[in-house]
N, C-alpha and C positions, 0 to 999 in steps of 0.2 A: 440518413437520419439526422436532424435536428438536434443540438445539441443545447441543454440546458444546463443552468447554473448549478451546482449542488454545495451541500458543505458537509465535511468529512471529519470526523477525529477517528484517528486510529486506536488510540490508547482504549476508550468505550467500545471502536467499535461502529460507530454512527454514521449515516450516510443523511443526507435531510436538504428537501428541498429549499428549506428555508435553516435561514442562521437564526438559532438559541441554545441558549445554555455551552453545553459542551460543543458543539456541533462545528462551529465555526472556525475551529483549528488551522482548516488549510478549503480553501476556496477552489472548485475546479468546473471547468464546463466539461458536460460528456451526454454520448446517447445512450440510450437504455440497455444494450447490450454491454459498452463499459461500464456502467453502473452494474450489470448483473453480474460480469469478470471480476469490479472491486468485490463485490459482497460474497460470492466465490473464495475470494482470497482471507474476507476476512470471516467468515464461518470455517475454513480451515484454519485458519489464527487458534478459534475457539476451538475445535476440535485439539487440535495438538496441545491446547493450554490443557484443554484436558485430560491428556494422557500425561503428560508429564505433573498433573497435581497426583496420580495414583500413583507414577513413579517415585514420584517423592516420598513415597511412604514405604518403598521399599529398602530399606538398607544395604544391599550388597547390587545394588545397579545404579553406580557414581551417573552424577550429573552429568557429565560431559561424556558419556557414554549415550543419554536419551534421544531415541530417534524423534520425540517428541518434540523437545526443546529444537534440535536441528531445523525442524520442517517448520515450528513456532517461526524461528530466525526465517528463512528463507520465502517465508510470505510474509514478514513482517516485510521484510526487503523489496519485492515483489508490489505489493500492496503500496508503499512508499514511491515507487517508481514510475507505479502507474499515477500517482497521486502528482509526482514531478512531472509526466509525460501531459496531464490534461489539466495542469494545476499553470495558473497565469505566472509571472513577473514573481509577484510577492510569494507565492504557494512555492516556487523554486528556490528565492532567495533563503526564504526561511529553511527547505532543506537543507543549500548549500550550509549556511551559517550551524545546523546539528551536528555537519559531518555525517548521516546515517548513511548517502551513497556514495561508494566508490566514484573518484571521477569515471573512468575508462567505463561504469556501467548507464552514468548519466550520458556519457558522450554516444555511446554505441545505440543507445536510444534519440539523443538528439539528431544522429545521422539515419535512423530508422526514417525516424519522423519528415525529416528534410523530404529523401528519396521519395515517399508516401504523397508529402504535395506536389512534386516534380511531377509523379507518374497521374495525378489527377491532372494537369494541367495540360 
């Protein structure tokens, strides 16, 4: 498949062919099935944000007990790495420079990646 330009913010939420407004956050090329894995990742973003907004209203089940918040984190993570994995030069630097990914989980993706065009070739 053909991969086309998209632009991404995670923080919204937004996936867009084109750059405005928020959108523009992080620049990445992909084909329509990683585009369907990002949005995947980040409608479970939404879903766990919102289990952990009803959590919060519970008093006797501490934050850092919410299976919400956890799964939140972990596709926030997730969602970011794909975003590094099809996101150019500046879309990584900019990661780099947040600190949101672990190296050792950038690198295990960057040698994913590697293998990936070897085995095409």
């Amino acid at each position: 498949m053909d991969k086309k330009p998209y632009y991404v913010n995670v923080g919204s939420r937004e996936i867009s062919e084109h750059p405005y407004g928020n959108t523009a956050s992080f620049a990445i090329r992909a084909n329509k099935e990683e585009i369907r894995l990002l949005r995947a990742k980040m409608d479970a973003m939404q879903d766990a944000d919102n289990v952990s907004f009803f959590r919060a209203h519970v008093p006797f089940i501490p934050y850092h007990k919410d299976s919400g918040t956890a799964t939140y984190d972990t596709e926030m993570g997730e969602a970011f790495q794909m975003i590094h994995d099809l996101g150019g030069e500046e879309a990584k630097a900019d990661l780099a420079s947040m600190g949101i990914l672990k190296d050792t989980e950038m690198q295990s993706h960057i040698n994913i990646s590697q293998e990936d065009d070897t085995d095409q070739k």
